[in-house]
N, C-alpha and C positions, 0 to 999 in steps of 0.2 A: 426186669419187672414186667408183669404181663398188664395186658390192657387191662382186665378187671379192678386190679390192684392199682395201677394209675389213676381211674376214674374210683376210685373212691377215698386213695389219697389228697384229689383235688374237691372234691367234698367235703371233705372234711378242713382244710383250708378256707372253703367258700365258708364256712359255717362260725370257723374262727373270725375270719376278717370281718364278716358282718354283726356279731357280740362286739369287737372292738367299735367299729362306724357307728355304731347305736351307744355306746359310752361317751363317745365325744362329739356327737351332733350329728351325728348322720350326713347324708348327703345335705343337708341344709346348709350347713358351712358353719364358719364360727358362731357363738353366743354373742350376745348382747347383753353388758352387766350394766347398770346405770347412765344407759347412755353410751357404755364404751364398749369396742370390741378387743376381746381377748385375744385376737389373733389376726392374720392377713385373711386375704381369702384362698389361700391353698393350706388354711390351717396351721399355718407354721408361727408360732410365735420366739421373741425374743427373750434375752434371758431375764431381763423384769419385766417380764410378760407384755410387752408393747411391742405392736404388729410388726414384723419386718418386710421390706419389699422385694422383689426377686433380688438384688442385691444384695440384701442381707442388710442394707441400712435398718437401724432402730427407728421406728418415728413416735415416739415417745407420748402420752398423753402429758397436758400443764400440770401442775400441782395442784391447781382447783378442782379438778375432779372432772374439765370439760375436754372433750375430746381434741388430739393433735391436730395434725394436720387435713384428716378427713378420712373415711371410710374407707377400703379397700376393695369392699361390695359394691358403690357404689351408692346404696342408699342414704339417704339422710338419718341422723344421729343426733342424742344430747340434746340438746338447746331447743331446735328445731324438731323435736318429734322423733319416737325410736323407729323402730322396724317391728316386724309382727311376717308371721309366718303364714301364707293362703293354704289349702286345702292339698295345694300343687309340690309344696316342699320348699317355693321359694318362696325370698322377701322382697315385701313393698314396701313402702314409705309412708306413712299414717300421717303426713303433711308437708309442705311446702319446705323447700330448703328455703334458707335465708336469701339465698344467691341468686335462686331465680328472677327472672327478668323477664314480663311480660313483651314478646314481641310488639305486640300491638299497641304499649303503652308510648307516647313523646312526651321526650324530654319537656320542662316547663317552658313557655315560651317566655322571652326577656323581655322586659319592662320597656318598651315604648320611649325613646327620648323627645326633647328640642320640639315638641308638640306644643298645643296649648295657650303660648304666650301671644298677646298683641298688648302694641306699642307703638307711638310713633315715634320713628328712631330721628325724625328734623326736628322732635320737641325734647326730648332728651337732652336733660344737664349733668352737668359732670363737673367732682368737686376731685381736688388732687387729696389724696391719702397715704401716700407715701411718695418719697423720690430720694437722692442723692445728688446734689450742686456739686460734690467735690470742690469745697470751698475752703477747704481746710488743707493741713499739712501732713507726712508721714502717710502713716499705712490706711487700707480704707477702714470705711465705720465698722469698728466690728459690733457694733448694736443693729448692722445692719447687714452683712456680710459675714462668711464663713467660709474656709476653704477646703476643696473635696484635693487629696493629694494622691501622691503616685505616679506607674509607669504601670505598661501592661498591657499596652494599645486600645483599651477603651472599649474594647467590642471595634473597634474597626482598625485596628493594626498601626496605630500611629505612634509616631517615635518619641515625643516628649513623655518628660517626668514633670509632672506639677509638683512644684513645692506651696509651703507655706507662709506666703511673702514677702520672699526672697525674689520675686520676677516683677512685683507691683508696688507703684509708687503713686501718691498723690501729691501734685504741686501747682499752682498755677492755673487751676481751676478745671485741672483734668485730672481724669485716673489714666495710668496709662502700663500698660500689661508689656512687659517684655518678653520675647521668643530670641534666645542666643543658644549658643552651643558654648559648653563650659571645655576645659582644659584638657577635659578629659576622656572629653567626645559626645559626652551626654548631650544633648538639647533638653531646655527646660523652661519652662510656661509656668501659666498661673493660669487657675480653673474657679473664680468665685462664685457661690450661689446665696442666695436669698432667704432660702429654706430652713422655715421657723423665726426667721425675723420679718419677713414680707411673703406671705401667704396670699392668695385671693383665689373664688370665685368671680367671674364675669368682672371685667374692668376695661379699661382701655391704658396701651403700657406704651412707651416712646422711649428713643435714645438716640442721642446727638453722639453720631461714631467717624471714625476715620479709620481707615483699616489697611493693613498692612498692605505690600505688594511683592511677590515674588517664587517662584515655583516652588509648590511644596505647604506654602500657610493657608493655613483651613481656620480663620476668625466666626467668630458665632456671637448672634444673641439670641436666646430662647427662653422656653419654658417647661417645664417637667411637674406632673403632681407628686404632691408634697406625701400621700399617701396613695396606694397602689390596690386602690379601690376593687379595680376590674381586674387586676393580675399585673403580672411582670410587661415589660418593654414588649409588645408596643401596644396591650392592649388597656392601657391606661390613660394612653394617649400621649402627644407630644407637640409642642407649637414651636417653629421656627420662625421668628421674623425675621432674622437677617443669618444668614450664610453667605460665603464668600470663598473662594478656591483661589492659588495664586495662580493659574495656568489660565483663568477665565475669567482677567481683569475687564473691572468696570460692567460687570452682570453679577446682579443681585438676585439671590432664590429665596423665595418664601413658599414653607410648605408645612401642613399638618400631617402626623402620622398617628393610623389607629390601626386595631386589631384588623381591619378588613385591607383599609391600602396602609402599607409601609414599607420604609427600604425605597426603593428604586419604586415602588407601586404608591407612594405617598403623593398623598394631592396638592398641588402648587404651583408654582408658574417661577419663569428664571425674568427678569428686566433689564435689558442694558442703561448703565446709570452711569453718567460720566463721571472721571474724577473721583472716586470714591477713596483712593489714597495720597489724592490733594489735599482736599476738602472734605470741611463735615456734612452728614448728609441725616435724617430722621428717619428713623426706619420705626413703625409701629403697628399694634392692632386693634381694633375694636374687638373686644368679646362679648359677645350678645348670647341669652339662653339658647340661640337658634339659629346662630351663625357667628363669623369669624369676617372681617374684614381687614386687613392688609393694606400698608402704605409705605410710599416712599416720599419722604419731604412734602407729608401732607395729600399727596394724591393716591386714592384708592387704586391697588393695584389687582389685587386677588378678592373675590369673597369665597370662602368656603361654607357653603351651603347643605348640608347633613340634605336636603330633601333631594337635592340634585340626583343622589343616588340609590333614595331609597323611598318609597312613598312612606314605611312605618320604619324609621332609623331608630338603631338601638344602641348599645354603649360598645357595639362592634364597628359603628361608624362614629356614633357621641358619646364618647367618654368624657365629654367637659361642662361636669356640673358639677366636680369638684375645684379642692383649691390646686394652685398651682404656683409655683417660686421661680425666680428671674436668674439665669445663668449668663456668664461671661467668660469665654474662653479662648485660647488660643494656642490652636492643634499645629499640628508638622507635621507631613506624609500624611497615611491611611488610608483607605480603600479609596475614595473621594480626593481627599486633598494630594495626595501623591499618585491619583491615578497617571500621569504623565509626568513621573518622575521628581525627584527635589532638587534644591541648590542651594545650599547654604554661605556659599561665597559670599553673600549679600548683609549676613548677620550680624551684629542684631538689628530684631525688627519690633518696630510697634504697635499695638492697635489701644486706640483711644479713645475715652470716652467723655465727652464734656458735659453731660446729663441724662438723667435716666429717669421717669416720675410714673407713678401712678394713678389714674383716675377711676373714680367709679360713680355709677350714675342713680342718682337715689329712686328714681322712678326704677331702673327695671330690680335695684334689691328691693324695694317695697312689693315688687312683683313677683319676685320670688322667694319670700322669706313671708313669714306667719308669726308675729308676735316676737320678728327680729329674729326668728329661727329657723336657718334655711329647712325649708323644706322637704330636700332632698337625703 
């Protein structure tokens, strides 16, 4: 074929191909029908006409009529404002995607805690609101106790299975929580909590305990909210008044955990306290709108003080201006208690409890409540 004939075969080509480009959009790219696009952006569509991606995946529009996954042009669609064609051949966007995000806009800032209140905490009274004597026979009060059960390690890898009390007994004017190792190699405990029978905001809580001794038991009394106001573990907060490790007899830890310190970063203090698997000993705390005070047999040992770390504390440092319920447990191994190892040689063991009460103080709930209705 001579060059003449070449170049006017390829003319004639040019002439075709661009009659076709102008039937299906031209260099513009796909159409836009209600919002939706007929095709990807190399024009290629699927076999029910929904765009497919170099892959050849389908990405299908919903049955409402609103577009899939999103544009393959890149412009915004549907919901949010079509496209529209400039002068240039290409498209823009005729308004804001949904998605956008002002850089320059901050997040909201959070609500201010533990501010505001004055009281004098030497004129403060306090009337009892709830407790447990354990004066009675059989299992505890279930008017005022529940049991959380299971194995699983807890979040901290520990080897008991809590049953449903089959480990706790009431007699003789104690509760007293058994930790053994059954037949069949299990170890198993009892886990009680308070939650939905003894609830509170701000109180002051005690308990008359004796606690096990031996490496490997991890005994607790605490407090956890009742609802998860600020989110999951730990930013809801969490109060420890008594913790005990067997490898670290006769020191007592009290500590609060929030969203800012917890875990190993949780604020508290360790006390060596003698005899604590002799003798009973009182382990408690003041909860105040704007602080936490900590004791042992009556003498203030910790305050946790929300200002100490922050001039304006939020519920990343004070989460406790909800309510919260009373746990009694006792663990074997886990991150903590079996840091140096266990020994069950020793089994069974018990931790006991010969009262537990609640008080709360009608000066600071008239302080913080409006018509009897917390504030918060």
């Amino acid at each position: 074929m001579d060059l003449h004939k070449k170049r006017l075969k390829t003319r004639i080509l040019a002439a075709a191909l661009a009659l076709a480009l102008a039937g299906c959009g031209g260099p513009a790219g796909p159409e836009v029908e209600n919002g939706q696009m007929s095709g990807d952006g190399s024009g290629i569509a699927g076999a029910d006409g929904a765009a497919k991606d170099a892959g050849g995946a389908s990405d299908s529009a919903d049955t409402d009529g609103s577009a899939g996954k999103g544009s393959t042009d890149g412009s915004s669609a549907g919901e949010f404002g079509g496209v529209e064609k400039n002068e240039g051949g290409y498209r823009v966007g005729s308004s804001l995607s949904g998605a956008y995000v002002d850089p320059n806009e901050q997040p909201p800032e959070k609500e201010a805690k533990a501010a505001g209140f004055t009281y004098d905490r030497e004129s403060l009274t306090y009337e009892l609101v709830w407790s447990d004597e354990f004066d009675y026979e059989g299992e505890p009060d279930p008017e005022k106790w529940s049991y959380e059960t299971g194995a699983g390690g807890w979040g901290n890898h520990e080897l008991q299975n809590y049953t449903a009390g089959d480990n706790v007994t009431v007699a003789d004017g104690l509760m007293t929580i058994e930790l053994r190792k059954e037949e069949d190699g299990q170890y198993t405990s009892t886990r009680l909590v308070s939650r939905g029978k003894g609830d509170w905001t701000y109180c002051k809580v005690e308990a008359s305990l004796k606690l096990p001794s031996g490496l490997g038991t991890w005994p607790a009394f605490w407090m956890m909210p009742t609802d998860s106001a600020y989110g999951g573990w730990p930013k809801s907060g969490e109060i420890d008044i008594m913790e005990h490790v067997g490898f670290d007899q006769d020191v007592i830890v009290e500590t609060v955990h929030t969203e800012k310190y917890h875990g190993g970063q949780g604020k508290g203090k360790s006390f060596p306290t003698a005899g604590v698997s002799e003798d009973f000993h009182t382990y408690g705390v003041e909860w105040l709108p704007d602080k936490m005070i900590f004791s042992i047999d009556g003498e203030e040992k910790f305050i946790y003080d929300p200002f100490d770390y922050s001039q304006r504390p939020t519920c990343e440092i004070w989460p406790f201006d909800r309510d919260f319920f009373l746990i009694f447990n006792l663990a074997f191994g886990g991150d903590w208690g079996g840091a140096r190892g266990t020994d069950d040689s020793y089994f069974p063991v018990e931790y006991q409890v010969d009262y537990v009460r609640v008080y709360q103080s009608p000066e600071i709930l008239e302080l913080t409540s409006v018509k009897g209705e917390k504030i918060f």
